[in-house]
N, CA, C and O atoms as a GROMACS GRO file, in nm:
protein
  568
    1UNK      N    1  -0.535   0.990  -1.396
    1UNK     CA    2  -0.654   0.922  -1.347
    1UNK      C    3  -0.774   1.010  -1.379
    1UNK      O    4  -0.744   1.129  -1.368
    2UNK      N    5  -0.870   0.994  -1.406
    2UNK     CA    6  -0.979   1.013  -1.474
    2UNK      C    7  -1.085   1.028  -1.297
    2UNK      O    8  -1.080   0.946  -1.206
    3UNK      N    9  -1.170   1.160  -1.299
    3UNK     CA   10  -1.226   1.181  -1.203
    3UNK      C   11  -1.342   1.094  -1.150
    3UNK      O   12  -1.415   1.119  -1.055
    4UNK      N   13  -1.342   0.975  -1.239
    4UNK     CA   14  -1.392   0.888  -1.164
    4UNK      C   15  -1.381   0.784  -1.076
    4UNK      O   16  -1.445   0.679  -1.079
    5UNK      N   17  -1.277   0.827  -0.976
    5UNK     CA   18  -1.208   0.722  -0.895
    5UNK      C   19  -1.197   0.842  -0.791
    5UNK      O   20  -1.234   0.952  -0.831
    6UNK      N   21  -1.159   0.834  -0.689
    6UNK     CA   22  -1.100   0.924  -0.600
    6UNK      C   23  -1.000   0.846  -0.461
    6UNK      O   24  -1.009   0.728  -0.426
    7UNK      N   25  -0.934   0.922  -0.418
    7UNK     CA   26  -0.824   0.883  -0.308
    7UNK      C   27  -0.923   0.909  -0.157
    7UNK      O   28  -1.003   0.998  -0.129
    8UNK      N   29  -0.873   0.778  -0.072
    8UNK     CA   30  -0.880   0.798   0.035
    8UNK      C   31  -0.837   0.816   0.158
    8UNK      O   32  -0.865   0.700   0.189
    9UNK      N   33  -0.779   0.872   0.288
    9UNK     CA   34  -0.679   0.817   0.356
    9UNK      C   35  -0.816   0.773   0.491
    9UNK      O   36  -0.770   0.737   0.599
   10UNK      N   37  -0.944   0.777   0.480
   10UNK     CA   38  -1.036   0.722   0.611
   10UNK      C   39  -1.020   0.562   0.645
   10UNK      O   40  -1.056   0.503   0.543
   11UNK      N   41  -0.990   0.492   0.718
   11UNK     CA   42  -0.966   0.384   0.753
   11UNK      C   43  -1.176   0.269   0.713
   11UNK      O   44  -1.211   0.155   0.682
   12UNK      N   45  -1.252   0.419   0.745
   12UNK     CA   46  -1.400   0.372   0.780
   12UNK      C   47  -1.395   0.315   0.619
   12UNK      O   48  -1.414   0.196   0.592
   13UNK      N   49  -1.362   0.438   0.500
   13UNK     CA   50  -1.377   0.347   0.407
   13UNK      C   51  -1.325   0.241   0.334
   13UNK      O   52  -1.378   0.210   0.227
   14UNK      N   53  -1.195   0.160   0.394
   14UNK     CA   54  -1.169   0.025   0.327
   14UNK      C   55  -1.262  -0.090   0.364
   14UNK      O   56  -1.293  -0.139   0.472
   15UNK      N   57  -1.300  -0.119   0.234
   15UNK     CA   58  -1.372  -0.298   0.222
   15UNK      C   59  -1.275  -0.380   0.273
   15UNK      O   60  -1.167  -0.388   0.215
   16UNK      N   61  -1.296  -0.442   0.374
   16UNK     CA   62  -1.176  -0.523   0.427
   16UNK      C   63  -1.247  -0.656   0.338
   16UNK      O   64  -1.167  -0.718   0.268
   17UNK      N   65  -1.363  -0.696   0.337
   17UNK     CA   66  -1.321  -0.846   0.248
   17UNK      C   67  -1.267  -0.833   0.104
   17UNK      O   68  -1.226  -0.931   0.041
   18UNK      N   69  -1.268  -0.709   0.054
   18UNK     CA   70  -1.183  -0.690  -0.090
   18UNK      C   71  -1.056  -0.695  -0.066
   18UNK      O   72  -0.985  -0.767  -0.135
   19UNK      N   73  -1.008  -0.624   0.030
   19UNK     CA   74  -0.886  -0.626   0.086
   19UNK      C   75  -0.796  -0.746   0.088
   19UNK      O   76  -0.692  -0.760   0.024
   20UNK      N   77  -0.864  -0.850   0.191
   20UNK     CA   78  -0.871  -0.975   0.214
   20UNK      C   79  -0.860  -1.046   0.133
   20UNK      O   80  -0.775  -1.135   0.140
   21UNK      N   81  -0.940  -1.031   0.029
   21UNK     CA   82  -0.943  -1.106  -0.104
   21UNK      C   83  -0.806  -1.108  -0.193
   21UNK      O   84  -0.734  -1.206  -0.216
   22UNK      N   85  -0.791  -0.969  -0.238
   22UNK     CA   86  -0.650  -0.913  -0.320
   22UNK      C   87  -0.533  -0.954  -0.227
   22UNK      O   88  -0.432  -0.975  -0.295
   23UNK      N   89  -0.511  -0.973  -0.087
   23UNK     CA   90  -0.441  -0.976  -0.043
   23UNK      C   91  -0.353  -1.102  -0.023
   23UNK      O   92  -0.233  -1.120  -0.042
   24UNK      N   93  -0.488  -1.211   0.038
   24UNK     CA   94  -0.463  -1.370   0.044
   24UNK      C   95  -0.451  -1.401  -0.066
   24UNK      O   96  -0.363  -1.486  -0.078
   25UNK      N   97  -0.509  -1.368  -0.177
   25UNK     CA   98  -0.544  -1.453  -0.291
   25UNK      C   99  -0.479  -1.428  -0.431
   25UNK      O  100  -0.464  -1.518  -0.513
   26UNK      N  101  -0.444  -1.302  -0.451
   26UNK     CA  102  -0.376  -1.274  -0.569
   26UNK      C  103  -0.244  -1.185  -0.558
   26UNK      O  104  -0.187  -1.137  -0.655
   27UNK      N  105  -0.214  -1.174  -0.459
   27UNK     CA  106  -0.078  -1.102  -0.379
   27UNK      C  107   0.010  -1.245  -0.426
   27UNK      O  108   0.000  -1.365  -0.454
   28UNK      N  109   0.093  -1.142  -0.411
   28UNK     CA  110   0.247  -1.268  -0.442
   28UNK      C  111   0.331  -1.265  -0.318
   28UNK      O  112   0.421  -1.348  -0.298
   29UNK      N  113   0.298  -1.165  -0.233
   29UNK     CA  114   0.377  -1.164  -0.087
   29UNK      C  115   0.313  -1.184   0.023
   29UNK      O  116   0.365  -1.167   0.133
   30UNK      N  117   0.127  -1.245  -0.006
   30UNK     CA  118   0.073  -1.308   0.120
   30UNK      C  119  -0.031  -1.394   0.063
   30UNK      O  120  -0.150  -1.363   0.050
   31UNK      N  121   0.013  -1.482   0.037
   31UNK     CA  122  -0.089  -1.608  -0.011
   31UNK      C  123  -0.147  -1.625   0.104
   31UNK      O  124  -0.072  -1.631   0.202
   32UNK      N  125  -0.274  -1.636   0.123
   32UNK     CA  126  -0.315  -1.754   0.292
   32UNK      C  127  -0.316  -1.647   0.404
   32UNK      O  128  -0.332  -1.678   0.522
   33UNK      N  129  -0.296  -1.510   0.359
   33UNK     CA  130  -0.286  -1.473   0.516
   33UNK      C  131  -0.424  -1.484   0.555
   33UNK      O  132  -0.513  -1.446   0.478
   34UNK      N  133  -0.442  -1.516   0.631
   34UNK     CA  134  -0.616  -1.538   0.725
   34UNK      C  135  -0.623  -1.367   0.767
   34UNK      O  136  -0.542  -1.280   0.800
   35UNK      N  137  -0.775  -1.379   0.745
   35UNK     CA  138  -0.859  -1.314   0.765
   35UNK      C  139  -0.818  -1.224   0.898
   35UNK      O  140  -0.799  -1.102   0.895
   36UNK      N  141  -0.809  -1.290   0.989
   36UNK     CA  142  -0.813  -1.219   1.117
   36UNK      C  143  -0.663  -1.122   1.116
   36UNK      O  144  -0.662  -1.007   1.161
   37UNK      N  145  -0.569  -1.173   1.070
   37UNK     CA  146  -0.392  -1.104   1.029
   37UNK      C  147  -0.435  -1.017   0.973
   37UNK      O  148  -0.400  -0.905   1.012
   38UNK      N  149  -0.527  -1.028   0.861
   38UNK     CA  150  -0.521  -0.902   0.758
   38UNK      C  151  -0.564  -0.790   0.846
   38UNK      O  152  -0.494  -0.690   0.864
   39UNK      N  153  -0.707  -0.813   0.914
   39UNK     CA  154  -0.760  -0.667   1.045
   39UNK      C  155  -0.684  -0.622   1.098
   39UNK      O  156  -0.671  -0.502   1.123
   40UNK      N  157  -0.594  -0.739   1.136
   40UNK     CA  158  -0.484  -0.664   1.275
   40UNK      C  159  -0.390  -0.573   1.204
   40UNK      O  160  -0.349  -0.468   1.254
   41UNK      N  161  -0.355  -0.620   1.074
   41UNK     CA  162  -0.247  -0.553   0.948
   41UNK      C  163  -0.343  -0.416   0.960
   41UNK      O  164  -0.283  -0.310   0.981
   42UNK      N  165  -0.459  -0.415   0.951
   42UNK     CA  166  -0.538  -0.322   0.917
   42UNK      C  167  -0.538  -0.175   1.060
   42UNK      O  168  -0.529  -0.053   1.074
   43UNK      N  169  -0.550  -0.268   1.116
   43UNK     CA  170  -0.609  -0.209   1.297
   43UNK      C  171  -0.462  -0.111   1.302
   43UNK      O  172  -0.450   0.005   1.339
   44UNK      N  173  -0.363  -0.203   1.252
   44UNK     CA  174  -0.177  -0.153   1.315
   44UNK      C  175  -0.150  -0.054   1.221
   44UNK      O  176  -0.053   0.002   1.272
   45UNK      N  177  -0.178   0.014   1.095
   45UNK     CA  178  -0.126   0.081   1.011
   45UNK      C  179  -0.223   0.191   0.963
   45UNK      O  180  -0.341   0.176   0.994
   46UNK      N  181  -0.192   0.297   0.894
   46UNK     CA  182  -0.267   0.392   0.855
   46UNK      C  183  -0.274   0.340   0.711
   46UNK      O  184  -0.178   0.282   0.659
   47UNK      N  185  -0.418   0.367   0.634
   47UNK     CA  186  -0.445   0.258   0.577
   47UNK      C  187  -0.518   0.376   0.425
   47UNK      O  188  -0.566   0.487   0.451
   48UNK      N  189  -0.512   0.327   0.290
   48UNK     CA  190  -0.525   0.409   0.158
   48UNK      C  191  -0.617   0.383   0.116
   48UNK      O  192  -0.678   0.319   0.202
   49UNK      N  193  -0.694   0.396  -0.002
   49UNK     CA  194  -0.733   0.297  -0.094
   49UNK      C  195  -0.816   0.416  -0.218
   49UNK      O  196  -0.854   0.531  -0.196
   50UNK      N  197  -0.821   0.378  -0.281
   50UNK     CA  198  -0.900   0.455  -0.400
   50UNK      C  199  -1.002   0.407  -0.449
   50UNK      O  200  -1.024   0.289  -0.423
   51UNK      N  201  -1.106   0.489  -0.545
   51UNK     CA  202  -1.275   0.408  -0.496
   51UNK      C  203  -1.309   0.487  -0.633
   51UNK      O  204  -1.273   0.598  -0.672
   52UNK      N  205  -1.401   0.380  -0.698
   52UNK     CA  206  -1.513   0.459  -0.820
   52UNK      C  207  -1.583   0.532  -0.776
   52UNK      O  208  -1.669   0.485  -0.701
   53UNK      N  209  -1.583   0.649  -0.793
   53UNK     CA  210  -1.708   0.730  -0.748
   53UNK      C  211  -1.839   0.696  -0.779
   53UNK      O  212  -1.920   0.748  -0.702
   54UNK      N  213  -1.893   0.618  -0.877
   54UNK     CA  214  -2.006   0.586  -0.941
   54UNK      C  215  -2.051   0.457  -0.822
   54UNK      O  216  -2.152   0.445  -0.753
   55UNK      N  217  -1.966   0.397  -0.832
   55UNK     CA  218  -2.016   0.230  -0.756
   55UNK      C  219  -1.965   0.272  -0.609
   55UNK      O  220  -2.039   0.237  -0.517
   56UNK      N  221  -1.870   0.331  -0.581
   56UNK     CA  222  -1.821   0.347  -0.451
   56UNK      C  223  -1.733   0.240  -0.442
   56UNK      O  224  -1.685   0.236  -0.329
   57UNK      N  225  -1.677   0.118  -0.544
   57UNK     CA  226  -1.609   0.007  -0.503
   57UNK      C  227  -1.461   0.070  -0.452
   57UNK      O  228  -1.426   0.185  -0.476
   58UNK      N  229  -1.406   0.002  -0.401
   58UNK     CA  230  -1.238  -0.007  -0.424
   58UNK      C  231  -1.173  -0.041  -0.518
   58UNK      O  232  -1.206  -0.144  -0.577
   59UNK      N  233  -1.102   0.007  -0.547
   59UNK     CA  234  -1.022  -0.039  -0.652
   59UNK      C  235  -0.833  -0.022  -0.650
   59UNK      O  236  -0.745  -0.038  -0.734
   60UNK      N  237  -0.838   0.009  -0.539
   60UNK     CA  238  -0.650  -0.016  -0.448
   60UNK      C  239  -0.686   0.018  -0.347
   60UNK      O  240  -0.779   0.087  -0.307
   61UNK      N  241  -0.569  -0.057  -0.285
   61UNK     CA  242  -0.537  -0.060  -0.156
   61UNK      C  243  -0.402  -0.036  -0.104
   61UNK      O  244  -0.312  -0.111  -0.142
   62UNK      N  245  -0.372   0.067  -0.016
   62UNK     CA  246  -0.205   0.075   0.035
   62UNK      C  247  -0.179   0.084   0.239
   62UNK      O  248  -0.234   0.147   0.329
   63UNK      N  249  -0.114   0.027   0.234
   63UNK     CA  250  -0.083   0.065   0.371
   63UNK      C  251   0.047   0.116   0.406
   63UNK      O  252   0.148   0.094   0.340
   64UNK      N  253   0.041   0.186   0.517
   64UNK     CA  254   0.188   0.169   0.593
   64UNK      C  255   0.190   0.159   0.711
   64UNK      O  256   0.087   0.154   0.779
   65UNK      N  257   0.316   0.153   0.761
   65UNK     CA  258   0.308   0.092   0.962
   65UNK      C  259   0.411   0.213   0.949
   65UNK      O  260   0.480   0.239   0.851
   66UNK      N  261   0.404   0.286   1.076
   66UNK     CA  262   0.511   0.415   1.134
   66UNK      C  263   0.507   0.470   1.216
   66UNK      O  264   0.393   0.516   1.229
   67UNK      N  265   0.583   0.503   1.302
   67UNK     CA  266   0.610   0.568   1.389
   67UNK      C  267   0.605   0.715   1.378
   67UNK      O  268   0.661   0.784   1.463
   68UNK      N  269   0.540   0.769   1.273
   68UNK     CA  270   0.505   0.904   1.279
   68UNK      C  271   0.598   1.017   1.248
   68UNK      O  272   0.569   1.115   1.180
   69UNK      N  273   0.731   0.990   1.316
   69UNK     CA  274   0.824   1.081   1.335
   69UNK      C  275   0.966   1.070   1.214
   69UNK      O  276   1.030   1.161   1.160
   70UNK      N  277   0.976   0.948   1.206
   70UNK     CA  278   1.150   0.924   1.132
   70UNK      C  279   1.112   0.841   1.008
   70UNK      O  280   1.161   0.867   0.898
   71UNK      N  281   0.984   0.694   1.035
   71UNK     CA  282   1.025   0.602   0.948
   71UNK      C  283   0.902   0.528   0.904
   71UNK      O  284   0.841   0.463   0.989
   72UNK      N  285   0.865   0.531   0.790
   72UNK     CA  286   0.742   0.446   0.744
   72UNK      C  287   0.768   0.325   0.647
   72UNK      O  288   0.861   0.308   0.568
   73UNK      N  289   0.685   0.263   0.670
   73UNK     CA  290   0.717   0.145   0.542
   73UNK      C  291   0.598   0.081   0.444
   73UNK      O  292   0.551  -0.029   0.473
   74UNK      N  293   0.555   0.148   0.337
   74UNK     CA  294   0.451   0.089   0.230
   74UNK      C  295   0.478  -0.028   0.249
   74UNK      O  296   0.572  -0.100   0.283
   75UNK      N  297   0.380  -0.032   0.223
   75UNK     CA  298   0.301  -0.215   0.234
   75UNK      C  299   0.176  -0.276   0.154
   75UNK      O  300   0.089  -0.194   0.127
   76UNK      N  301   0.159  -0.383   0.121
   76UNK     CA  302   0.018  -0.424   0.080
   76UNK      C  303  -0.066  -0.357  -0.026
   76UNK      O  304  -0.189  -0.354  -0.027
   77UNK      N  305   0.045  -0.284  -0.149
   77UNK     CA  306  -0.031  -0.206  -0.232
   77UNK      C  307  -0.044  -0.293  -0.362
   77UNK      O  308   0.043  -0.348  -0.429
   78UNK      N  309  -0.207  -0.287  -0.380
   78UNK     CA  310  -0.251  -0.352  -0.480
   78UNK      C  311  -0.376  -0.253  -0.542
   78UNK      O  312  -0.452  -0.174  -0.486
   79UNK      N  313  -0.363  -0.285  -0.654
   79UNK     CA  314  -0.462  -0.192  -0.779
   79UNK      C  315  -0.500  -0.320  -0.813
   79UNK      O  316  -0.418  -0.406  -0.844
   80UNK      N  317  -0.665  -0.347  -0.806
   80UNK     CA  318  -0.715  -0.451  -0.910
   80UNK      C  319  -0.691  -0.456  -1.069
   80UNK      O  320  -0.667  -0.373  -1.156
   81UNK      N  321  -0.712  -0.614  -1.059
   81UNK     CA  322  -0.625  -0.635  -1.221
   81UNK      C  323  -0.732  -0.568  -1.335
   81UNK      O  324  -0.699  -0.538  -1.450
   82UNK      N  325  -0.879  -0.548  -1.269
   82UNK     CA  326  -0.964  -0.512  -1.375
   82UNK      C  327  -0.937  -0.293  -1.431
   82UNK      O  328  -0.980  -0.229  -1.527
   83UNK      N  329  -0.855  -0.256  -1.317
   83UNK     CA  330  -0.839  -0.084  -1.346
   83UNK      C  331  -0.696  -0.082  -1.355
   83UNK      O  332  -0.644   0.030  -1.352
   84UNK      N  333  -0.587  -0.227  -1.370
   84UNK     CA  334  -0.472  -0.153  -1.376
   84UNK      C  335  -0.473  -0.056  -1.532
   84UNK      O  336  -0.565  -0.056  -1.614
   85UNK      N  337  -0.361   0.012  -1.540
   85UNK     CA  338  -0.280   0.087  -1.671
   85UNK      C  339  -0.391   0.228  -1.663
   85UNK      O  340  -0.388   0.308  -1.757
   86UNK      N  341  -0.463   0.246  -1.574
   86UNK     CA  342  -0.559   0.377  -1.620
   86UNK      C  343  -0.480   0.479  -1.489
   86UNK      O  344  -0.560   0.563  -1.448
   87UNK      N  345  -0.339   0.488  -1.415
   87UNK     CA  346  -0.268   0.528  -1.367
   87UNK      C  347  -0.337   0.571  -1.228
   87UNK      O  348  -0.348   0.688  -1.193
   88UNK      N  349  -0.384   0.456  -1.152
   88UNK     CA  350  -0.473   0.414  -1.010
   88UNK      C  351  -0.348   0.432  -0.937
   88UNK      O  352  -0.338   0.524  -0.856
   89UNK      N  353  -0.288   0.380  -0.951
   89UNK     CA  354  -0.137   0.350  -0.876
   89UNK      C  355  -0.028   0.460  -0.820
   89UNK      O  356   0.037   0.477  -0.717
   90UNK      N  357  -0.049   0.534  -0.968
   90UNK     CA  358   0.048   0.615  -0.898
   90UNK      C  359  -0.050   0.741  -0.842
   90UNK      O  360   0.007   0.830  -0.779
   91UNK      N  361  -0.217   0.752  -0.867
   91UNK     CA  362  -0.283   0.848  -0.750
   91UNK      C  363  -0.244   0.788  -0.609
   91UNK      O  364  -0.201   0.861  -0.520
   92UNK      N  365  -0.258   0.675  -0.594
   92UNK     CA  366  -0.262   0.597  -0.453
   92UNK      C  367  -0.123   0.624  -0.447
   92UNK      O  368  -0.125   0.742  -0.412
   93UNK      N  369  -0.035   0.601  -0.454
   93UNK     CA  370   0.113   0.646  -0.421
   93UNK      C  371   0.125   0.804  -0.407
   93UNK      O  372   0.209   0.847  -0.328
   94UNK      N  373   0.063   0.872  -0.462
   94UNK     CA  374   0.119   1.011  -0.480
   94UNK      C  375   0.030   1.111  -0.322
   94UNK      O  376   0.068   1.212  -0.264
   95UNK      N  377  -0.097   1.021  -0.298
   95UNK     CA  378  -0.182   1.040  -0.211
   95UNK      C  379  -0.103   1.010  -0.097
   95UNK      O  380  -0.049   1.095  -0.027
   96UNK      N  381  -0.097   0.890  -0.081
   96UNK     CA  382   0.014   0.865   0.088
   96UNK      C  383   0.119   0.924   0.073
   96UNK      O  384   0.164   0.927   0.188
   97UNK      N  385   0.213   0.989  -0.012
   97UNK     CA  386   0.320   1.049   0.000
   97UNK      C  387   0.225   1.214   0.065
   97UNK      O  388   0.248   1.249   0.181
   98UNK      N  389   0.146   1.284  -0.007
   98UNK     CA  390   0.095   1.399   0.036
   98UNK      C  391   0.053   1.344   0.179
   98UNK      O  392   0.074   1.441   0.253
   99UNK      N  393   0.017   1.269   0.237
   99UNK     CA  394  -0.026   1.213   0.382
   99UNK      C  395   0.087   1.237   0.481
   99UNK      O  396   0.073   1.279   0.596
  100UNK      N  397   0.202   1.204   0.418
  100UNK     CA  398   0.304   1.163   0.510
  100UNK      C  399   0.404   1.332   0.489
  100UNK      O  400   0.474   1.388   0.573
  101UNK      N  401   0.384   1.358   0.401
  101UNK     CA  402   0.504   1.495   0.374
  101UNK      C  403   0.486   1.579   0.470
  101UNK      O  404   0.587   1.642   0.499
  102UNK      N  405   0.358   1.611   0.551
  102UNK     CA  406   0.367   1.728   0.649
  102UNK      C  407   0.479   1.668   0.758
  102UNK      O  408   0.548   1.743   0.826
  103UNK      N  409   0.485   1.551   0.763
  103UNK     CA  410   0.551   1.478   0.893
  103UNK      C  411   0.694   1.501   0.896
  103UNK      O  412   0.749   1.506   1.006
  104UNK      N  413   0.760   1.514   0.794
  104UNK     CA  414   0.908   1.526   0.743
  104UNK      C  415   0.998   1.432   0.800
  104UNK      O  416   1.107   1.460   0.850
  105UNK      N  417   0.933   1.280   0.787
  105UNK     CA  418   1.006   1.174   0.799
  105UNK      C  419   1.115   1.186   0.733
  105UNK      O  420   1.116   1.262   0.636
  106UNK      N  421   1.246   1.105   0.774
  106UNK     CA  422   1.329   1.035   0.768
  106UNK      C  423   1.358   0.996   0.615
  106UNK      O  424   1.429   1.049   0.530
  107UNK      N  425   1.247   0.848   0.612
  107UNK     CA  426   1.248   0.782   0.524
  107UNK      C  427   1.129   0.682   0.536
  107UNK      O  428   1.080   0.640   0.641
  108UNK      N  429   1.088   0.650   0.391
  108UNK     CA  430   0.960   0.564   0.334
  108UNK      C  431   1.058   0.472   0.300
  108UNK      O  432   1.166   0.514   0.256
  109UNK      N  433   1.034   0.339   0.317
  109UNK     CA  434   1.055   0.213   0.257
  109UNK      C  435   0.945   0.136   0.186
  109UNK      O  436   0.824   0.144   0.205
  110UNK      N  437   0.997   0.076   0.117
  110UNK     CA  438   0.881  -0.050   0.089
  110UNK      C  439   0.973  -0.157  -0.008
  110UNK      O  440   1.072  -0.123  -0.073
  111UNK      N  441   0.919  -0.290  -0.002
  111UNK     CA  442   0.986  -0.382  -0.106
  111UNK      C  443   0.913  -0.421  -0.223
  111UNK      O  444   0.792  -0.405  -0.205
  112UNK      N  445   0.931  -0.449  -0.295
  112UNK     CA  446   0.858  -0.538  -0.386
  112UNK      C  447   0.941  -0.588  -0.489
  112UNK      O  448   1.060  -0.554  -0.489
  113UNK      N  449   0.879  -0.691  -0.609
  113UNK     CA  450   0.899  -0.710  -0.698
  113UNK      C  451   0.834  -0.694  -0.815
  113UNK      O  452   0.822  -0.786  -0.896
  114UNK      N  453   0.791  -0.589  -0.832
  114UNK     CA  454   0.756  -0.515  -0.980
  114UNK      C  455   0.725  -0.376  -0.954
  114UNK      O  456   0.768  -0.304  -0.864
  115UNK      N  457   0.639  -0.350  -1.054
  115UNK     CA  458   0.613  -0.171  -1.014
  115UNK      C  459   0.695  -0.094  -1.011
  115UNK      O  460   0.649   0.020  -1.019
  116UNK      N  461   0.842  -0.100  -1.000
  116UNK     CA  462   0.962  -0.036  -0.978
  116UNK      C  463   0.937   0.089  -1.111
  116UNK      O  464   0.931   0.154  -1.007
  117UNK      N  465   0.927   0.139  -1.174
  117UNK     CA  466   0.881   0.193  -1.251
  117UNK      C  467   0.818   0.369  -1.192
  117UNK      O  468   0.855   0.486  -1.192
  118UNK      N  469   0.666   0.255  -1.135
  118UNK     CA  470   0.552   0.346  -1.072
  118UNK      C  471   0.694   0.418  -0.954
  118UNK      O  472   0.746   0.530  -0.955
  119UNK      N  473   0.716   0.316  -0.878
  119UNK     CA  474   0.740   0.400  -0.745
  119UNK      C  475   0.899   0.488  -0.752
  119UNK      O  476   0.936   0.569  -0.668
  120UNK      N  477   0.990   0.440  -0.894
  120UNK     CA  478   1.078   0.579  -0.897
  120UNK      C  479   0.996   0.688  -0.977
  120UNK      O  480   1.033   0.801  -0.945
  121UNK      N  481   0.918   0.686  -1.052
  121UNK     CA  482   0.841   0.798  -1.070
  121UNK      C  483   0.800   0.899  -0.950
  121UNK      O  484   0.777   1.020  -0.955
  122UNK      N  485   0.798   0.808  -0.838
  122UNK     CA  486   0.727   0.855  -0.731
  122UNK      C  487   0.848   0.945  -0.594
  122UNK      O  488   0.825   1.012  -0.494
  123UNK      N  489   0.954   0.905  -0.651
  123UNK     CA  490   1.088   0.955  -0.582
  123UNK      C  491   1.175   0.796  -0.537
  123UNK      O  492   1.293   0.788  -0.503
  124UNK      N  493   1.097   0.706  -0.546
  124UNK     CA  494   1.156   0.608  -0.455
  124UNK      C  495   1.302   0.535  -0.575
  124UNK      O  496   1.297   0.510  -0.695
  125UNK      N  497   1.419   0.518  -0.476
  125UNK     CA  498   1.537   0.457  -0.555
  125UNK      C  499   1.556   0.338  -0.423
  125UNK      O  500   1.522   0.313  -0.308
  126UNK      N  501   1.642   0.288  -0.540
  126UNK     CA  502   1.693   0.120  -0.463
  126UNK      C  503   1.780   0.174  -0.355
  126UNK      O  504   1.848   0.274  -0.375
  127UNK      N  505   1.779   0.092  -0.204
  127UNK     CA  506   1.835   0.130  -0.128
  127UNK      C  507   2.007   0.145  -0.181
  127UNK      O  508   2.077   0.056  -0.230
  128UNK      N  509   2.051   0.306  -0.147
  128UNK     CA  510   2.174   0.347  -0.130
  128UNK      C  511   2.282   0.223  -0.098
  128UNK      O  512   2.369   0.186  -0.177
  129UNK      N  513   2.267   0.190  -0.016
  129UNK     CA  514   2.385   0.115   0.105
  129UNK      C  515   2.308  -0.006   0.100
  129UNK      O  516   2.269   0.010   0.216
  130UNK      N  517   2.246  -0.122   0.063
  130UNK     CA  518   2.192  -0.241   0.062
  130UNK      C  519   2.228  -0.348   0.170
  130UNK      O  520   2.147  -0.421   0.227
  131UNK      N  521   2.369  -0.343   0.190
  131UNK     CA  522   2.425  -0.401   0.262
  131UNK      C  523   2.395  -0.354   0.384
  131UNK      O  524   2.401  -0.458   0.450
  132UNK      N  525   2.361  -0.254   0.471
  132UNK     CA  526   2.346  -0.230   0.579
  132UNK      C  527   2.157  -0.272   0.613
  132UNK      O  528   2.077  -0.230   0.696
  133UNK      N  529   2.152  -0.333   0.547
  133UNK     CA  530   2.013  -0.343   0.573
  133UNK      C  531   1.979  -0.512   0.603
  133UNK      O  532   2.011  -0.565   0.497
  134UNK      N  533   1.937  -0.602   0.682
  134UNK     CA  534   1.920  -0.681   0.703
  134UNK      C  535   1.755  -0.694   0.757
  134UNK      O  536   1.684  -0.605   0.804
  135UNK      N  537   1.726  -0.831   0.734
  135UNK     CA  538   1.522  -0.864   0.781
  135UNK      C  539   1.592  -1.029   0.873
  135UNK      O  540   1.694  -1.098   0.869
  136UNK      N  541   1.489  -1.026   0.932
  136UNK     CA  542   1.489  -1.174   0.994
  136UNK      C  543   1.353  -1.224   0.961
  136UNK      O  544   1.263  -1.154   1.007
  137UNK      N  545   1.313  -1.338   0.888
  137UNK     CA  546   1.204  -1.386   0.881
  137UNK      C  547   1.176  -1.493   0.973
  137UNK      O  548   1.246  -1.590   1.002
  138UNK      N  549   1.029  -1.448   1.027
  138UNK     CA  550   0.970  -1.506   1.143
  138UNK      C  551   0.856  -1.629   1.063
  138UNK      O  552   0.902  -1.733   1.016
  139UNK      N  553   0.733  -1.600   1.060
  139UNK     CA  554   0.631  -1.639   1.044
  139UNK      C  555   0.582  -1.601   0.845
  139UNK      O  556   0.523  -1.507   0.791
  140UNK      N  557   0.650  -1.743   0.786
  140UNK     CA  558   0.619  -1.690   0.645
  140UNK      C  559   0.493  -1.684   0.616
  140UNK      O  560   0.468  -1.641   0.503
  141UNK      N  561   0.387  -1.719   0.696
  141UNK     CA  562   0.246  -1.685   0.643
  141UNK      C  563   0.178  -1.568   0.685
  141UNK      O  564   0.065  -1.544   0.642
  142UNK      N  565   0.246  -1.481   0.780
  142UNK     CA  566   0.203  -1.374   0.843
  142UNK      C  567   0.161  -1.246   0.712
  142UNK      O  568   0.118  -1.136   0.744
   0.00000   0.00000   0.00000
């Protein structure tokens, strides 16, 4: 990444309607989430994002939800489509991992469907034991 972007972990600086935007609208795992879900997503998790230094925009966003002690789970990470391939992604990944390493969690989760790439670069492998792992889905627009 090129020093014109920089990492953040301050909550003060995420654009929540960019957020909002990338999130409802061009996310593949929350079409529609309303506005008010995304804050509370926001309010409940310790929260990333990386920024042009020139414009100050955003240009990713990451979250996670955790309990501090054993277990975190990435979430909601998006690099706009206009800065992907200039390696945004894996600063913002490599940043919340330095966030979280003093803590000597357990374990980081996260799901997705792509990126797999970025995030074993990053240490992350397909869950070990798959089978011991089960979700219950509640509210698919949440």
């Amino acid at each position: 990444m090129d020093s014109n972007y920089r990492f953040s972990a301050d909550v003060a600086d995420i654009d929540r309607d960019q957020v909002h935007r990338w999130i409802s609208e061009q996310s593949y795992w929350a079409p529609g989430r309303s506005r008010a879900r995304q804050d509370a997503a926001i309010d409940g998790s310790r929260n990333f994002g990386v920024y042009d230094t020139e414009s100050n925009k955003q240009v990713a966003y990451a979250r996670v939800v955790t309990d501090g002690v054993t277990f975190a789970w990435l979430c909601d990470v998006f690099v706009d489509p206009q800065v992907r391939g200039r390696g945004i992604g894996a600063v913002l990944i490599e940043g919340v991992l330095a966030e979280f390493e003093p803590l000597g969690l357990r374990r980081m989760a996260l799901s997705t469907n792509d990126a797999h790439g970025l995030y074993s670069r990053s240490g992350f492998t397909a869950l070990a034991i798959p089978e011991t792992w089960m979700e219950r889905i509640g509210n698919p627009s949440a």
